[in-house]
C-alpha positions in Angstrom: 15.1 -35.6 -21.6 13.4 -32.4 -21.4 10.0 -31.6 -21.0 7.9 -30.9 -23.5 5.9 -27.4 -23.4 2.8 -28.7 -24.1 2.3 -32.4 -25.0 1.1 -33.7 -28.5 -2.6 -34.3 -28.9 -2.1 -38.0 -29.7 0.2 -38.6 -26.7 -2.6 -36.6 -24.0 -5.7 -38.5 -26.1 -2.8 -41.8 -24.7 -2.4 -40.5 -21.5 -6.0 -40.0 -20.6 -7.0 -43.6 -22.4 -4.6 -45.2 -19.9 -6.0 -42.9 -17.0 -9.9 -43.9 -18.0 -8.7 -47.5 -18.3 -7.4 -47.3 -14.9 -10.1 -46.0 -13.4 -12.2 -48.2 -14.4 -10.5 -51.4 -13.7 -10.4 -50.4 -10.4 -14.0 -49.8 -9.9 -14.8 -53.4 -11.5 -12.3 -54.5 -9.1 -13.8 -52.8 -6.0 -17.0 -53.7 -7.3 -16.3 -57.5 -8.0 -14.7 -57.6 -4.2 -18.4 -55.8 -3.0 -20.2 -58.4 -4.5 -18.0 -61.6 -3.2 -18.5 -60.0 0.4 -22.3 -60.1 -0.2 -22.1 -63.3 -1.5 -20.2 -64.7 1.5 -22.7 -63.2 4.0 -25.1 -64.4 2.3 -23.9 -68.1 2.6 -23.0 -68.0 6.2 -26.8 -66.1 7.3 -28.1 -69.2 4.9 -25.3 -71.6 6.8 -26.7 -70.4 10.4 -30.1 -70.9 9.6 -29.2 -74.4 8.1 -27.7 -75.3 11.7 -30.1 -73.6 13.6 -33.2 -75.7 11.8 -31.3 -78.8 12.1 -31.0 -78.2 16.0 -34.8 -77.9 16.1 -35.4 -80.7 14.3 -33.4 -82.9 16.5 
């Protein structure tokens, strides 16, 4: 198969479709895994301050 000399309008309009797409699942990804890693510090500082006003109660 032989390269083309310049691709067809419809098939580069495809190509960059598929590159946006791309692009911008992985930012949702990125962010989505940001926001669960906030979300879990934000449990455990919540967790240690359970424990810690638990121990002064007692």
């Amino acid at each position: 198969m032989h390269a083309a000399p310049r691709p067809s309008p419809s098939s580069w309009m495809c190509h960059q479709l598929l590159v946006c797409i791309a692009s911008v699942a992985t930012f949702c990804k990125e962010r989505y895994r940001k926001g669960e890693n906030e979300r879990e510090a934000v449990s455990d500082e919540r967790e240690a301050w359970h424990a810690t006003a638990n121990a002064g109660n007692v």
